[in-house]
C-alpha positions as CSV (number, residue, x, y, z in Angstrom):
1,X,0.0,0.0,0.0
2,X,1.7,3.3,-0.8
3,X,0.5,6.4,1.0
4,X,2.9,8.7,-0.7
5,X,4.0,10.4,2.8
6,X,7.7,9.7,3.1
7,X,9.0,7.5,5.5
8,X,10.4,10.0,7.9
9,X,7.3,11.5,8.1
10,X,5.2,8.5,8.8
11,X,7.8,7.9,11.4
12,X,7.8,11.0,13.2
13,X,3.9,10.3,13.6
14,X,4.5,7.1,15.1
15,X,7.1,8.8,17.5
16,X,4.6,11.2,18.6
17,X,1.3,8.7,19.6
18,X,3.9,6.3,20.9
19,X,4.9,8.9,23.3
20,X,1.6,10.5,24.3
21,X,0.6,7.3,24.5
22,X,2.8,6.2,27.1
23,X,2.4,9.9,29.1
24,X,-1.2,8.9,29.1
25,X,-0.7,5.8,30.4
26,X,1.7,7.5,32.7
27,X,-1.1,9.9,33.7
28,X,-3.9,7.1,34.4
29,X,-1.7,5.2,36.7
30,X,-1.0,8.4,38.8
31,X,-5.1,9.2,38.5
32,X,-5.6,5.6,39.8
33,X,-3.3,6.0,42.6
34,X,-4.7,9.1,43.6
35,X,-8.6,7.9,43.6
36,X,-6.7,4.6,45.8
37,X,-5.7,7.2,48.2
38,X,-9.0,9.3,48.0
39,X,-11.1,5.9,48.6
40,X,-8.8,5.1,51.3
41,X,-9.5,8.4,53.5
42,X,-11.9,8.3,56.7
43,X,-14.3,10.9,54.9
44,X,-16.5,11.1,58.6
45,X,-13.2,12.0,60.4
46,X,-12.7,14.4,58.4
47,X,-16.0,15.6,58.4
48,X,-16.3,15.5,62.2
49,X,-13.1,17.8,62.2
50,X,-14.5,19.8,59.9
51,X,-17.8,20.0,61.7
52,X,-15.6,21.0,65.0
53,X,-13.6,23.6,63.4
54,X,-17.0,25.6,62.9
């Protein structure tokens, strides 16, 4: 199949989503572990401190 782009070119676009696709997948880890540690918090503590601050 020829697409008439030259290589390079076609290559540079494979460098590109390759790397945003690993920064994404990067990113989503970091989300998950974030929403681990969000799940993971005592909200009513929290709440009851807040409630006592008042």
């Amino acid at each position: 199949m020829r697409t008439r782009l030259p290589h390079g070119h076609i290559a540079t676009h494979a460098a590109n989503i390759s790397f945003h696709a690993q920064r994404l997948n990067r990113c989503a880890a970091e989300l998950s572990a974030a929403l681990a540690e969000l799940q993971a918090l005592d909200v009513r503590a929290l709440l009851a401190e807040f409630e006592a601050a008042r």
